[in-house]
PDB file of N, H, CA, C and O in Angstrom:
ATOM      1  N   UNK A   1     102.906 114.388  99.543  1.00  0.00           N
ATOM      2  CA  UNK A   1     103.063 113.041 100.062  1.00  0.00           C
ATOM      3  C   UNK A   1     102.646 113.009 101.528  1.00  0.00           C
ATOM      4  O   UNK A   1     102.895 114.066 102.110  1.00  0.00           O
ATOM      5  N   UNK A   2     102.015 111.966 102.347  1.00  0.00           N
ATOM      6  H   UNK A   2     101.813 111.108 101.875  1.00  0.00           H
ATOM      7  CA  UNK A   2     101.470 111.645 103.528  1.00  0.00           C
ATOM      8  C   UNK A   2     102.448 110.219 104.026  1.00  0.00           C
ATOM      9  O   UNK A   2     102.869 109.267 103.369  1.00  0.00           O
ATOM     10  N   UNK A   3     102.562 110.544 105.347  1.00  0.00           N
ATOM     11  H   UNK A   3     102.220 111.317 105.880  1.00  0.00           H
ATOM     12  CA  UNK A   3     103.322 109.633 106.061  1.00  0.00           C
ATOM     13  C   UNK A   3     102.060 109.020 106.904  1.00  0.00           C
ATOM     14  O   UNK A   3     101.115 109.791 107.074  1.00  0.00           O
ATOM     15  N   UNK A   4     101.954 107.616 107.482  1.00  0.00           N
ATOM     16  H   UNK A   4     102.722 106.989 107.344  1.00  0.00           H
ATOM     17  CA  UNK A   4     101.004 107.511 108.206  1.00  0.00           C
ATOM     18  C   UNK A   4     101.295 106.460 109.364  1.00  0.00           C
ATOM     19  O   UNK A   4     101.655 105.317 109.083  1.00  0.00           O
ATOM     20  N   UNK A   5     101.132 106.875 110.636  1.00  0.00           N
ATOM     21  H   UNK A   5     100.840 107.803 110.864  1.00  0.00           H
ATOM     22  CA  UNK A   5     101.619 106.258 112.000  1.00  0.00           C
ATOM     23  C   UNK A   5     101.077 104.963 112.139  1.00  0.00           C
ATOM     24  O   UNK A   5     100.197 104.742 111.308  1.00  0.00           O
ATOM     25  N   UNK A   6     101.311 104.042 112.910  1.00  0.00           N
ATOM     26  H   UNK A   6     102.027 104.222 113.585  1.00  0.00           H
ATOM     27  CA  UNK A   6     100.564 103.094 113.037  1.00  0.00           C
ATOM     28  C   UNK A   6      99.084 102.976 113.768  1.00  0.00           C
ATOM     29  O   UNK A   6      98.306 102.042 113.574  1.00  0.00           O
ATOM     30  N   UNK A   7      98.849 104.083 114.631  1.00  0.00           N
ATOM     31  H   UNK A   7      99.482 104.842 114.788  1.00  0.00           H
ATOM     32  CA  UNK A   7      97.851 104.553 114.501  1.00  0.00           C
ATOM     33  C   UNK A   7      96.620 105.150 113.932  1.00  0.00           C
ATOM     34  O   UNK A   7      95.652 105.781 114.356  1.00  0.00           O
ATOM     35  N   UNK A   8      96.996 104.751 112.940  1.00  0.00           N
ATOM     36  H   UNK A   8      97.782 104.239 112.595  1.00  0.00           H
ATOM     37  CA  UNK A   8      95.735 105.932 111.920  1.00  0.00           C
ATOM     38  C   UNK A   8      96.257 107.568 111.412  1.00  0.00           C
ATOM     39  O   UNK A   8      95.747 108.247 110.520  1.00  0.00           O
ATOM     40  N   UNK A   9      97.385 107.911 112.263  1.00  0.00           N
ATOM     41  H   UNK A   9      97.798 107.360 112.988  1.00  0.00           H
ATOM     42  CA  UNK A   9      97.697 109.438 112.017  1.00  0.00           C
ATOM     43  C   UNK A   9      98.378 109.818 111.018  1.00  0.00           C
ATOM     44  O   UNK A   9      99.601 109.711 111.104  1.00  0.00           O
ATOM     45  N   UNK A  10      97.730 110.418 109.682  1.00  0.00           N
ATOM     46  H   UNK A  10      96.737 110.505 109.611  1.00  0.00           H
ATOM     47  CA  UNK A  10      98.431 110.997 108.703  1.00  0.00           C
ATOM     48  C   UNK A  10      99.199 112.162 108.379  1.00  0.00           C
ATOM     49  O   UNK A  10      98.552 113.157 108.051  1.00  0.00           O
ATOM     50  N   UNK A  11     100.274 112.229 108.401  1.00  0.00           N
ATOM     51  H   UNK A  11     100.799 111.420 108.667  1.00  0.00           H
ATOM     52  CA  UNK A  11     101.390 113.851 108.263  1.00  0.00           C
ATOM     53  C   UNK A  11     101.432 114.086 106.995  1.00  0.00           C
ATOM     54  O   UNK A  11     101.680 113.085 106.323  1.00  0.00           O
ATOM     55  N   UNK A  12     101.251 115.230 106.315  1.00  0.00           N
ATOM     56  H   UNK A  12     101.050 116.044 106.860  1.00  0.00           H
ATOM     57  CA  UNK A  12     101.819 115.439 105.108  1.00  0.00           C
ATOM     58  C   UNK A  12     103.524 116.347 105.048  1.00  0.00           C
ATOM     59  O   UNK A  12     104.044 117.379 105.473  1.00  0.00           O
ATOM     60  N   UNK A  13     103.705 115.696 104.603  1.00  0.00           N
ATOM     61  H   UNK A  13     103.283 114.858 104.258  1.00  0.00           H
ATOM     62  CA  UNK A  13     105.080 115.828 104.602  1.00  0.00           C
ATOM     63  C   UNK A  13     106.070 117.077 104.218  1.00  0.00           C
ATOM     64  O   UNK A  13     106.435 117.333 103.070  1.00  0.00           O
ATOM     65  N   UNK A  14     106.397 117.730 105.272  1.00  0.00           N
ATOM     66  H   UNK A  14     106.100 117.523 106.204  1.00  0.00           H
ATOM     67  CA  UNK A  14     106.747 119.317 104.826  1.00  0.00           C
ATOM     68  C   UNK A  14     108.379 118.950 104.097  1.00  0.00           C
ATOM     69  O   UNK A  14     108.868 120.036 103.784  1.00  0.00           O
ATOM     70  N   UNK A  15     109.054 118.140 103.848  1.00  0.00           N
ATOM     71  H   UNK A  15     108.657 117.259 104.102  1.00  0.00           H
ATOM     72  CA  UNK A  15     110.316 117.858 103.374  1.00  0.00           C
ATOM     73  C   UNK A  15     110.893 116.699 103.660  1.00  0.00           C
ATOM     74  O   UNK A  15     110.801 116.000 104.670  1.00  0.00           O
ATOM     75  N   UNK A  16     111.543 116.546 102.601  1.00  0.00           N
ATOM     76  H   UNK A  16     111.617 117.114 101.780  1.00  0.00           H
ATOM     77  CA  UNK A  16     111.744 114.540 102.537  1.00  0.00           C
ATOM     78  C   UNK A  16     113.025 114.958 103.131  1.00  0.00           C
ATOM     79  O   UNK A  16     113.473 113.875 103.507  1.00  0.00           O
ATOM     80  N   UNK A  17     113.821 115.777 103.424  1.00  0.00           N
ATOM     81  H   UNK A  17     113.456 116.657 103.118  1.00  0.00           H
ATOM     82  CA  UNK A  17     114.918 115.529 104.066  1.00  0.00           C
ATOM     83  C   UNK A  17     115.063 115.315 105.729  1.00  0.00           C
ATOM     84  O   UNK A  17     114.694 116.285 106.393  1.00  0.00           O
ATOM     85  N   UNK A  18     115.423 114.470 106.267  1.00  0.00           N
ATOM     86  H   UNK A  18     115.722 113.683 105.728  1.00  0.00           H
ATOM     87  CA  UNK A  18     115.399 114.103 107.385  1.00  0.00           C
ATOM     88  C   UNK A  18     116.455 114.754 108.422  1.00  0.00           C
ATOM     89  O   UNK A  18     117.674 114.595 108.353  1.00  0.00           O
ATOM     90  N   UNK A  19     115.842 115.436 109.291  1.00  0.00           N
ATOM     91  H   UNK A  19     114.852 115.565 109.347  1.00  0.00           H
ATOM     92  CA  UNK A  19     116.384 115.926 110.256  1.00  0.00           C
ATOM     93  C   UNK A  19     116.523 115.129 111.264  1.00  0.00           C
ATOM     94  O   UNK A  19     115.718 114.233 111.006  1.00  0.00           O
ATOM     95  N   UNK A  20     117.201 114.781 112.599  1.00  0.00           N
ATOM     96  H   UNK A  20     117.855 115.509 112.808  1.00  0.00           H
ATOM     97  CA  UNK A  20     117.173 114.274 113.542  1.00  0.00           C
ATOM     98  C   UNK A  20     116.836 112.888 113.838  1.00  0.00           C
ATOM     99  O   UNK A  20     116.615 112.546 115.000  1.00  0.00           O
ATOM    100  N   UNK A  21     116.784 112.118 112.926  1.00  0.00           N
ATOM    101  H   UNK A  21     116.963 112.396 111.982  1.00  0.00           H
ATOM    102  CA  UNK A  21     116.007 110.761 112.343  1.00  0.00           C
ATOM    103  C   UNK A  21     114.626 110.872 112.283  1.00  0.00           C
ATOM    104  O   UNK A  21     113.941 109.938 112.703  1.00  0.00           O
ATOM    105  N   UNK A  22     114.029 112.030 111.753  1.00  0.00           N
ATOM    106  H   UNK A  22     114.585 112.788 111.412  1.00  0.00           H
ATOM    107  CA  UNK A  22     112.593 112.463 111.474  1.00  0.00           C
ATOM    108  C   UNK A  22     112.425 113.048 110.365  1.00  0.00           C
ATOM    109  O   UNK A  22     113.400 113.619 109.876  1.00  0.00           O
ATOM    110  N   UNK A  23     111.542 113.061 109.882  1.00  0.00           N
ATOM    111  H   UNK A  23     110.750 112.597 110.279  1.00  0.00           H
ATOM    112  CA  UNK A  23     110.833 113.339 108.477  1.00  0.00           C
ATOM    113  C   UNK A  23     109.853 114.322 109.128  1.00  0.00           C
ATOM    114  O   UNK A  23     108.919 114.191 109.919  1.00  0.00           O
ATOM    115  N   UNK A  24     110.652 115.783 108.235  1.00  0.00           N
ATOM    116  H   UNK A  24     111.410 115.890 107.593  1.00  0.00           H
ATOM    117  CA  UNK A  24     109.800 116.760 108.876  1.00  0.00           C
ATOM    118  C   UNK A  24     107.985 116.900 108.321  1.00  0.00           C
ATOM    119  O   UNK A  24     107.785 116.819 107.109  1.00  0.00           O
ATOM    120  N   UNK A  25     106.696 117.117 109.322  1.00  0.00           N
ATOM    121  H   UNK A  25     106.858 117.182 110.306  1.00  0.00           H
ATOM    122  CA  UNK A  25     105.607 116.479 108.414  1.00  0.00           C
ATOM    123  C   UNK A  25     104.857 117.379 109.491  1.00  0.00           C
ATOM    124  O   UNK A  25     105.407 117.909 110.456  1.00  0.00           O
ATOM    125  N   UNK A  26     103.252 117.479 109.101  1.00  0.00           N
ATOM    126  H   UNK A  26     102.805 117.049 108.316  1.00  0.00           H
ATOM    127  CA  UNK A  26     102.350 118.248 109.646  1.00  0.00           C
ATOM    128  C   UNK A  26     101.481 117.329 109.538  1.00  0.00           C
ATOM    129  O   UNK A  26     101.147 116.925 108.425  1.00  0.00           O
ATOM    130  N   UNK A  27     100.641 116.534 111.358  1.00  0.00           N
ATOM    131  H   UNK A  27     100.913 116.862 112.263  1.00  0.00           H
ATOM    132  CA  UNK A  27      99.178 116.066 111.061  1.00  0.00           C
ATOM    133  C   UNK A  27      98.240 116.617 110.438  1.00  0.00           C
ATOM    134  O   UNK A  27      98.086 117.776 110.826  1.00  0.00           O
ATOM    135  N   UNK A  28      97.437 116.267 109.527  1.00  0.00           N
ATOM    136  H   UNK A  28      97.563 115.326 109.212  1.00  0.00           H
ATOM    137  CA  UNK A  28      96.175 116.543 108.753  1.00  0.00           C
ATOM    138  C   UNK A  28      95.104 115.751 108.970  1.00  0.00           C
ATOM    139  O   UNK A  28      94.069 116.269 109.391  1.00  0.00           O
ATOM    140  N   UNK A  29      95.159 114.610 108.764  1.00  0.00           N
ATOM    141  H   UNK A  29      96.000 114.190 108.422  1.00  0.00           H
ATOM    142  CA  UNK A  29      94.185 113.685 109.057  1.00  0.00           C
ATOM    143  C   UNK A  29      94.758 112.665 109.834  1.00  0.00           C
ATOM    144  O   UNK A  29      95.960 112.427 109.960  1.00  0.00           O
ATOM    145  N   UNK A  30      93.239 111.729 110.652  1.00  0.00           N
ATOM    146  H   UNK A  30      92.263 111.922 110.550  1.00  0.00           H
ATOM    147  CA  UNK A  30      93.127 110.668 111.483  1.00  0.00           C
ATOM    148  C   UNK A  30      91.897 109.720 110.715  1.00  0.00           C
ATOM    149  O   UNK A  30      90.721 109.957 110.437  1.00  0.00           O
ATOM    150  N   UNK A  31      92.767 108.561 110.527  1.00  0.00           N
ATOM    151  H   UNK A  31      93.722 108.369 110.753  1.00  0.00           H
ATOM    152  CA  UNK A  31      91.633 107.403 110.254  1.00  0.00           C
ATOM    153  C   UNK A  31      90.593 107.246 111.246  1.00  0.00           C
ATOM    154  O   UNK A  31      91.103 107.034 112.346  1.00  0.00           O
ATOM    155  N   UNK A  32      89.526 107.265 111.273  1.00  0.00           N
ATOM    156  H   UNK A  32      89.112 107.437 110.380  1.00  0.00           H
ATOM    157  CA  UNK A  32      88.377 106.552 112.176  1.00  0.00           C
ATOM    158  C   UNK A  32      87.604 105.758 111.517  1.00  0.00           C
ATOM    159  O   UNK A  32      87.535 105.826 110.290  1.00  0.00           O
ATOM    160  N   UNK A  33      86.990 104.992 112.145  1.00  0.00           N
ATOM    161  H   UNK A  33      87.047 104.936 113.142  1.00  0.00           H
ATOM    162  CA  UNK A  33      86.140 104.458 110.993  1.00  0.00           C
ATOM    163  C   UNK A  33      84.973 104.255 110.769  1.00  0.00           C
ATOM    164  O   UNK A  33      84.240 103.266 110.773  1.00  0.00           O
ATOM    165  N   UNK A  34      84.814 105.871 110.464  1.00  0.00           N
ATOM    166  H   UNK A  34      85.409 106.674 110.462  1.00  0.00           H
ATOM    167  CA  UNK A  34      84.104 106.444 108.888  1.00  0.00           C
ATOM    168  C   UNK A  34      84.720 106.424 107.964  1.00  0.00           C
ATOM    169  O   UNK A  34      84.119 106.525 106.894  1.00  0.00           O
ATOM    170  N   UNK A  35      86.380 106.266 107.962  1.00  0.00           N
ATOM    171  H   UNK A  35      86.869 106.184 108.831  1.00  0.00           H
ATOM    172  CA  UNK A  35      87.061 106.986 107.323  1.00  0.00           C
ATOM    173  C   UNK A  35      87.876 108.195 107.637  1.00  0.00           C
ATOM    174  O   UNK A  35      87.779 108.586 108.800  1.00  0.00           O
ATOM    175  N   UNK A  36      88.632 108.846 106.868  1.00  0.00           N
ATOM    176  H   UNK A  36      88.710 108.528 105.923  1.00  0.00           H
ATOM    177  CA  UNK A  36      89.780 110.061 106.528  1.00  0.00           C
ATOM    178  C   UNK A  36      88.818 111.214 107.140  1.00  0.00           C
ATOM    179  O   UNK A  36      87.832 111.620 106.525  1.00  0.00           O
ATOM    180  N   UNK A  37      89.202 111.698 108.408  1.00  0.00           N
ATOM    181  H   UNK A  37      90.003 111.368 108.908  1.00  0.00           H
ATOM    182  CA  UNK A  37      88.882 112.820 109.362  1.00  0.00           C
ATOM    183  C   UNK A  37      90.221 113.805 108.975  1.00  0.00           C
ATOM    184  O   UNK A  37      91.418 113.523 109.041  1.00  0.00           O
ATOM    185  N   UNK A  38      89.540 115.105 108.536  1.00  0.00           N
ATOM    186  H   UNK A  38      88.568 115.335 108.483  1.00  0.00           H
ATOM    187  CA  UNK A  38      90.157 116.237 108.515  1.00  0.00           C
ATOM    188  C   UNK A  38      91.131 116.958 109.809  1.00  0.00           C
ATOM    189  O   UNK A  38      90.377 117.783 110.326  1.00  0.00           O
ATOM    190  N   UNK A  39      92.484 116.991 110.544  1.00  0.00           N
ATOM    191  H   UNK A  39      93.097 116.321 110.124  1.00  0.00           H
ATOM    192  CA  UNK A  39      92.137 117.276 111.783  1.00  0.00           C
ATOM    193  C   UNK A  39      92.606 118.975 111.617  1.00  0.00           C
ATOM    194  O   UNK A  39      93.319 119.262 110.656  1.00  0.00           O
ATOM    195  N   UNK A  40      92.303 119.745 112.300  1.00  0.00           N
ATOM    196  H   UNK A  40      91.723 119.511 113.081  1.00  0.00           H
ATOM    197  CA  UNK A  40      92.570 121.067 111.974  1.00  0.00           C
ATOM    198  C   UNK A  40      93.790 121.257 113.012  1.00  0.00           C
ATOM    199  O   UNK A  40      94.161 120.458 113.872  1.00  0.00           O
ATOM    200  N   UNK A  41      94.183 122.209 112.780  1.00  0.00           N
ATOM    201  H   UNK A  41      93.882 122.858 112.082  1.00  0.00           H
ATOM    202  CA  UNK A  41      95.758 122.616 113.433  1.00  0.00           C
ATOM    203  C   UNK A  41      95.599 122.708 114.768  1.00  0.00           C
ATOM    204  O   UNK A  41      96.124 122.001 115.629  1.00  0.00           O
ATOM    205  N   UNK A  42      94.703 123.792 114.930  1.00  0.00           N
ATOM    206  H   UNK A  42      94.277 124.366 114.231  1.00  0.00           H
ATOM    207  CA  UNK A  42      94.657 123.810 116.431  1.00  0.00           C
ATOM    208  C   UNK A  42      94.378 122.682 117.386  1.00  0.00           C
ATOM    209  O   UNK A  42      94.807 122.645 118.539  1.00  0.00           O
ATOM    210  N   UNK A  43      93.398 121.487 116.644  1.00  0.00           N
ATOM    211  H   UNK A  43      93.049 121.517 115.707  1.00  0.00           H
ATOM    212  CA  UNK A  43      93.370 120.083 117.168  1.00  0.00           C
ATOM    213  C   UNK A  43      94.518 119.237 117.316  1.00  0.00           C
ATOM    214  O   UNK A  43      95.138 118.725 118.248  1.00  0.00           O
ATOM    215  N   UNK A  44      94.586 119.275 115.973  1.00  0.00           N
ATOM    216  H   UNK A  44      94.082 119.691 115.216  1.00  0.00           H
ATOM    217  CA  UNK A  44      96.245 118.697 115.673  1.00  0.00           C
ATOM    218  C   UNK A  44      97.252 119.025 117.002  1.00  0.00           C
ATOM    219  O   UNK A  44      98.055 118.113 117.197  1.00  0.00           O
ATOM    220  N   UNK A  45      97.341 120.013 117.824  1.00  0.00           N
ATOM    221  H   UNK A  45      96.689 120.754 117.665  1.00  0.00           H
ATOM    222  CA  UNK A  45      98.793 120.370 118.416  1.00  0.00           C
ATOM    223  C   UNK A  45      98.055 119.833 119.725  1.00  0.00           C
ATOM    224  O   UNK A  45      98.876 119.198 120.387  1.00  0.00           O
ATOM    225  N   UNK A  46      96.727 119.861 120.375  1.00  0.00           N
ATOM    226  H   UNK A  46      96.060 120.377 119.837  1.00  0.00           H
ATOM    227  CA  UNK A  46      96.183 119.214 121.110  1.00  0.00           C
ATOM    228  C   UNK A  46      96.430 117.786 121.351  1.00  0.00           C
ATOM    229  O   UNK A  46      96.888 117.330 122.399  1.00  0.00           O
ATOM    230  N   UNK A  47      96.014 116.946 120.057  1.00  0.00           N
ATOM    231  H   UNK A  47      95.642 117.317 119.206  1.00  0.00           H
ATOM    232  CA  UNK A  47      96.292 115.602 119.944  1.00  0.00           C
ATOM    233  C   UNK A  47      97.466 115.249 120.647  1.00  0.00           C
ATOM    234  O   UNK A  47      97.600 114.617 121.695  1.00  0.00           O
ATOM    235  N   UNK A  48      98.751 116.053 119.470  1.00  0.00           N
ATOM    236  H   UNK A  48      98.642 116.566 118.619  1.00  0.00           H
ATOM    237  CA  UNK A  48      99.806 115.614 119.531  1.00  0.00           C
ATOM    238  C   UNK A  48     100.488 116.039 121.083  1.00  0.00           C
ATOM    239  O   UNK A  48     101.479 115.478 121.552  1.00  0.00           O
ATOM    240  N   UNK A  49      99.861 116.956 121.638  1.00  0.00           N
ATOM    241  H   UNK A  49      99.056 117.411 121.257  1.00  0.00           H
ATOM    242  CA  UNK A  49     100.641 117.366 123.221  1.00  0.00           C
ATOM    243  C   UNK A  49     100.778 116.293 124.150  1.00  0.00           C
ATOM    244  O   UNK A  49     101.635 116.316 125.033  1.00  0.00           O
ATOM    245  N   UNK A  50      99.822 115.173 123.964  1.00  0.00           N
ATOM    246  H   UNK A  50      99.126 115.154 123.247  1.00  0.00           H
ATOM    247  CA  UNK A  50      99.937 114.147 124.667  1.00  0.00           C
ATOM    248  C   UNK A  50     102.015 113.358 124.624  1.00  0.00           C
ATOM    249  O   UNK A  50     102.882 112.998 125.419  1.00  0.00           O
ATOM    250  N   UNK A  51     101.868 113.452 123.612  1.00  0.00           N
ATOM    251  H   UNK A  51     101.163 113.745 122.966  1.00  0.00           H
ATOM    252  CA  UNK A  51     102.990 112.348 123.101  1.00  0.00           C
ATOM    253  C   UNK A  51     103.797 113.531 122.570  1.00  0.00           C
ATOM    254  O   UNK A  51     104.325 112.949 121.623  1.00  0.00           O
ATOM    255  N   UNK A  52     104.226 114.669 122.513  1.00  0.00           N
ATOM    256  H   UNK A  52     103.798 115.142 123.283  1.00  0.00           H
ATOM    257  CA  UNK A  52     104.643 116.062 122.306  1.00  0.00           C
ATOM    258  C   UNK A  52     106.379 115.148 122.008  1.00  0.00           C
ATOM    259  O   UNK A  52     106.760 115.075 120.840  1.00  0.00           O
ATOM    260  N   UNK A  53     107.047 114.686 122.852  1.00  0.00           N
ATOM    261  H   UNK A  53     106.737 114.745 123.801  1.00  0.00           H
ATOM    262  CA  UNK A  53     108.672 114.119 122.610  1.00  0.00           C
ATOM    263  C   UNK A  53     108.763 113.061 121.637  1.00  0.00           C
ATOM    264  O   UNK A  53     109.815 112.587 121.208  1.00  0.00           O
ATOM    265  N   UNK A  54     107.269 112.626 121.227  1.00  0.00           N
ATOM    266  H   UNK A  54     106.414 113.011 121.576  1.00  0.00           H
ATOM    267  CA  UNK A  54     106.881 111.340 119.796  1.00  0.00           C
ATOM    268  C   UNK A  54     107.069 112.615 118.639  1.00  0.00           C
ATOM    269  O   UNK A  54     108.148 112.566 118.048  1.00  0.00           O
ATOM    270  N   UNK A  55     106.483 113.337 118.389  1.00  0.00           N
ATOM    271  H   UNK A  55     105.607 113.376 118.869  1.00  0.00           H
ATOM    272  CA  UNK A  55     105.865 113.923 117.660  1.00  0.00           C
ATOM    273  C   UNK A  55     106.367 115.467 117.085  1.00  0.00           C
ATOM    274  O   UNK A  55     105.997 116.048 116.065  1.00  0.00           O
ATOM    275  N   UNK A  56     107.266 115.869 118.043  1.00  0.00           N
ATOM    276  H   UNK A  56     107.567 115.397 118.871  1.00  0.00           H
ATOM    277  CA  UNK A  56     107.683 116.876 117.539  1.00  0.00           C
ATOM    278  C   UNK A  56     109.353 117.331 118.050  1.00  0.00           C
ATOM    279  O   UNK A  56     109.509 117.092 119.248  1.00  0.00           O
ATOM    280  N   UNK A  57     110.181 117.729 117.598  1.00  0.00           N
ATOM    281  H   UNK A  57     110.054 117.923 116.625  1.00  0.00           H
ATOM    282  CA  UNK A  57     111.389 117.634 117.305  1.00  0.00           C
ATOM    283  C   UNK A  57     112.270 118.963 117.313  1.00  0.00           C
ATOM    284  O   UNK A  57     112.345 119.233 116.115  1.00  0.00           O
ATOM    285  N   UNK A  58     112.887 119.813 117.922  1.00  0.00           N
ATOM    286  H   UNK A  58     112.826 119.594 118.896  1.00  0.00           H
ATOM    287  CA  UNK A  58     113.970 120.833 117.427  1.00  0.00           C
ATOM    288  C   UNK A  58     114.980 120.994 116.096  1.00  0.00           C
ATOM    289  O   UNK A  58     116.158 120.671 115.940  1.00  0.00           O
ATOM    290  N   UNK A  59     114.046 121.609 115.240  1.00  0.00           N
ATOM    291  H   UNK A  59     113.089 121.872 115.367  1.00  0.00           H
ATOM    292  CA  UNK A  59     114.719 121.907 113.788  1.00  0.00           C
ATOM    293  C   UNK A  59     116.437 122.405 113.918  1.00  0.00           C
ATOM    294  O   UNK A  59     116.260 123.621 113.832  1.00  0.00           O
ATOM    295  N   UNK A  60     117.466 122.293 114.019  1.00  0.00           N
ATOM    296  H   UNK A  60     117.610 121.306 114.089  1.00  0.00           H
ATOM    297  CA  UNK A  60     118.365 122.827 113.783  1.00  0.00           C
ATOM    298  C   UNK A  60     118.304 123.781 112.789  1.00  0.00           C
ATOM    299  O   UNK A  60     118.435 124.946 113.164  1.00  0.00           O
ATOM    300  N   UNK A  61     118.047 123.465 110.993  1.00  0.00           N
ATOM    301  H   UNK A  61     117.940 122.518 110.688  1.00  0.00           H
ATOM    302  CA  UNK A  61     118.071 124.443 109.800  1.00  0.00           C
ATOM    303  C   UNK A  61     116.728 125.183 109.454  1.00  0.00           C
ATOM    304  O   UNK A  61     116.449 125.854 108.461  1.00  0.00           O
ATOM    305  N   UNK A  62     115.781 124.785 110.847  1.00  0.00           N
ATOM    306  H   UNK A  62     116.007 124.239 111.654  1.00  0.00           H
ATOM    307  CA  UNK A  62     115.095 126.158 110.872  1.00  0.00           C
ATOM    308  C   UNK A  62     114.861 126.974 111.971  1.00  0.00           C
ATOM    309  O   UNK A  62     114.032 127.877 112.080  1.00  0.00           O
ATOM    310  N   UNK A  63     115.519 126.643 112.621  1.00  0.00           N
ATOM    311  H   UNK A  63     116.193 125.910 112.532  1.00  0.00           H
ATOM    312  CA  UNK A  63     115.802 127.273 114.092  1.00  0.00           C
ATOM    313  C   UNK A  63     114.055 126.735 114.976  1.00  0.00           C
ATOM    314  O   UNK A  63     114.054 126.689 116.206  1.00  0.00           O
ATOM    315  N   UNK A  64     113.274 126.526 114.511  1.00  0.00           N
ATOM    316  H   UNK A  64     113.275 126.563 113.512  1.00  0.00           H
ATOM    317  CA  UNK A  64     112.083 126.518 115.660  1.00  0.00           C
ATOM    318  C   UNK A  64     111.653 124.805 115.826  1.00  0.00           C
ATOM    319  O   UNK A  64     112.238 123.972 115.133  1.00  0.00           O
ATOM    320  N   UNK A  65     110.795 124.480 116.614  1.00  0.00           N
ATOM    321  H   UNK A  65     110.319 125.156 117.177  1.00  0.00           H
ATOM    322  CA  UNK A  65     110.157 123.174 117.281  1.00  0.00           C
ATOM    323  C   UNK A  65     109.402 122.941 115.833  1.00  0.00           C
ATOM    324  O   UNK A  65     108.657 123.869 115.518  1.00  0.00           O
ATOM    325  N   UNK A  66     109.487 121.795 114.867  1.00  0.00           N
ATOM    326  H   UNK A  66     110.092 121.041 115.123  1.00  0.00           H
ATOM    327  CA  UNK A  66     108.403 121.219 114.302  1.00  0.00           C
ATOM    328  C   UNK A  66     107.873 119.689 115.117  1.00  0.00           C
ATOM    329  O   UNK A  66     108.265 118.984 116.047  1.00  0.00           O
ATOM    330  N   UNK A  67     107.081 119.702 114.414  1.00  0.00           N
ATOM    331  H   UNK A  67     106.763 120.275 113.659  1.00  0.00           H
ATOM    332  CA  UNK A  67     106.118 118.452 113.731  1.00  0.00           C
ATOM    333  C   UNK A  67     107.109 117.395 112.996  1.00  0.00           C
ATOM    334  O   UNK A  67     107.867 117.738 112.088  1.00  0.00           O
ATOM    335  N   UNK A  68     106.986 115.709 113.631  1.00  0.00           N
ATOM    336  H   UNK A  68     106.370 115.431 114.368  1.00  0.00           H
ATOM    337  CA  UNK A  68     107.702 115.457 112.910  1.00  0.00           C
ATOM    338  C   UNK A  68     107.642 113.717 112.816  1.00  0.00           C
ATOM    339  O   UNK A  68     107.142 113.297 113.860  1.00  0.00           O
ATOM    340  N   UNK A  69     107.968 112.705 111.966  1.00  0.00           N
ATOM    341  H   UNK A  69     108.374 113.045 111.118  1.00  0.00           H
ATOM    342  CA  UNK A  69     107.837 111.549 112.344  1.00  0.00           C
ATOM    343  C   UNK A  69     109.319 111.156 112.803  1.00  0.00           C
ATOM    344  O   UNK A  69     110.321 111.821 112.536  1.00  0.00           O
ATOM    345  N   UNK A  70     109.295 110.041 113.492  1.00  0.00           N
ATOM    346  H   UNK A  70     108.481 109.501 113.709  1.00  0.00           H
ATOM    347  CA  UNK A  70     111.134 109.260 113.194  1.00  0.00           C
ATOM    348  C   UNK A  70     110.695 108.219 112.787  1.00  0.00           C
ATOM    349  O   UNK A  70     109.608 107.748 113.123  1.00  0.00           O
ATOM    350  N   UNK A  71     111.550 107.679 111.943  1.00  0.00           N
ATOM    351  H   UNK A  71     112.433 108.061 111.670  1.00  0.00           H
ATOM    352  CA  UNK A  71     111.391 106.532 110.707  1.00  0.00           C
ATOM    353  C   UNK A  71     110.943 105.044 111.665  1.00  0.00           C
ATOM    354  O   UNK A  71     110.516 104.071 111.044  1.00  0.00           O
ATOM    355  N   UNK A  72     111.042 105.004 112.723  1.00  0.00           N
ATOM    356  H   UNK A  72     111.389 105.795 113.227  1.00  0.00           H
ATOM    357  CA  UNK A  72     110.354 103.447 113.438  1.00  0.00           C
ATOM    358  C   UNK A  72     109.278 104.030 113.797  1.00  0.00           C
ATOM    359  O   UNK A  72     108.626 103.343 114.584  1.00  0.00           O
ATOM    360  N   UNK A  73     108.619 105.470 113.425  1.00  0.00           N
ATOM    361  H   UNK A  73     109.148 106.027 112.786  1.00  0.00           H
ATOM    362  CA  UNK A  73     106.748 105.501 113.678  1.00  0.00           C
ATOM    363  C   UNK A  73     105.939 105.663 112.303  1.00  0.00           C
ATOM    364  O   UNK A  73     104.742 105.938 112.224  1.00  0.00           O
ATOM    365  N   UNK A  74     106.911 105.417 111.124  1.00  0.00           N
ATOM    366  H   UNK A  74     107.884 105.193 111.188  1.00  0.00           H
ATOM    367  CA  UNK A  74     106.433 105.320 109.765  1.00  0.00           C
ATOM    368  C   UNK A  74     105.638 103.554 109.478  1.00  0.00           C
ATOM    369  O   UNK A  74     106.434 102.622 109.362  1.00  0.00           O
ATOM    370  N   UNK A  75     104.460 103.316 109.409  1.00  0.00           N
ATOM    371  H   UNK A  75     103.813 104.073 109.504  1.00  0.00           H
ATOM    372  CA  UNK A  75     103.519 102.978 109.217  1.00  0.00           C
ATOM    373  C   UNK A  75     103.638 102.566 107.797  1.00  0.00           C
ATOM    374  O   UNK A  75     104.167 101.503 107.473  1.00  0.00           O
ATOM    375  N   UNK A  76     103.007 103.650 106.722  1.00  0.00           N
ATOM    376  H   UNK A  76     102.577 104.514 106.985  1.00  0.00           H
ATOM    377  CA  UNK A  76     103.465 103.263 105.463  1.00  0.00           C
ATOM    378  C   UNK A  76     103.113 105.001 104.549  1.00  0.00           C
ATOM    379  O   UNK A  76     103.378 105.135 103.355  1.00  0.00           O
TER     380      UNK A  76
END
């Protein structure tokens, strides 16, 4: 399953259970328009460093920093 920001930014979704009021998720793709852009990881953490306190979250039940949405940047 893919979560997608109001931006164009698509997460696929590492677990529907919600941590922290976030839905733990990994960017993959960005709408442009051509269309569904692949983004690769190492881009991905680039992107997201901008907005790093949007985007990524302290796991409690996995002890490390994910990737993550909170439910008012869910799009659809």
């Amino acid at each position: 399953d893919f979560i997608e920001t109001p931006e164009g930014l698509l997460f696929a979704v590492l677990s529907g259970i919600a941590e922290a009021g976030r839905i733990p998720a990994y960017l993959r793709y960005q709408r442009t328009p051509k269309g569904l852009q692949k983004v690769a990881t190492a881009d991905a953490r680039e992107l997201l460093a901008t907005q790093e306190d949007r985007f990524y979250f302290d796991s409690d039940s996995r002890a490390i920093r994910l990737q993550g949405i909170a439910f008012k940047d869910i799009f659809r």
